[in-house]
C-alpha positions, 0 to 999 in steps of 0.5 A: 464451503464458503469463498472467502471474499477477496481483499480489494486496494484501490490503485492509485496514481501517486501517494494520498494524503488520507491513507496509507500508501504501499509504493510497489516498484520493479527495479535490477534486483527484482521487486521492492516497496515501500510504505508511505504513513502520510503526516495528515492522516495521522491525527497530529501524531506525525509532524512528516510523511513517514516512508519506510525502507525499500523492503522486498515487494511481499515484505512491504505488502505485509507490513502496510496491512499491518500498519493500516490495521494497527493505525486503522487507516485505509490502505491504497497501492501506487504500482507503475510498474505492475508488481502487484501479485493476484494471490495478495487481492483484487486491485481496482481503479475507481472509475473518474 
């Protein structure tokens, strides 16, 4: 039997203007995110960044792979507050 290669998101520092980004935050009622389509990634089809809903930090998780899929973008995670869970793939800082 085969390991299944491990999803790998690039962490970043702040949104980017070229991908999706998941915004993972911990708050008083635990952890939520929210997903960020930026309008320049768009080809032209938004005229505004798009920001979702605080959503429970899974939730968000699942619908920004979604939404990267379906709009065939890269998907980066933004997560100050170490939110992030190791069952959800393997979170990487490029090195400068």
């Amino acid at each position: 039997m085969q390991n299944m290669a491990r999803n790998r998101f690039e962490k970043v520092s702040e949104v980017q203007p070229d991908a999706i980004t998941l915004l993972l935050k911990r708050d008083n009622d635990g952890a939520s995110g929210s997903i960020v389509l930026p309008a320049a990634a768009s080809r032209g089809r938004l005229t505004t960044d798009q920001i979702s809903a605080q959503l429970p930090a899974q939730d968000a998780f699942r619908g920004a792979i979604r939404l990267a899929n379906d709009v065939k973008l890269a998907l980066v995670v933004c997560d100050p507050d170490g939110v992030w869970k190791s069952e959800w793939g393997d979170l990487y800082q490029p090195i400068d």
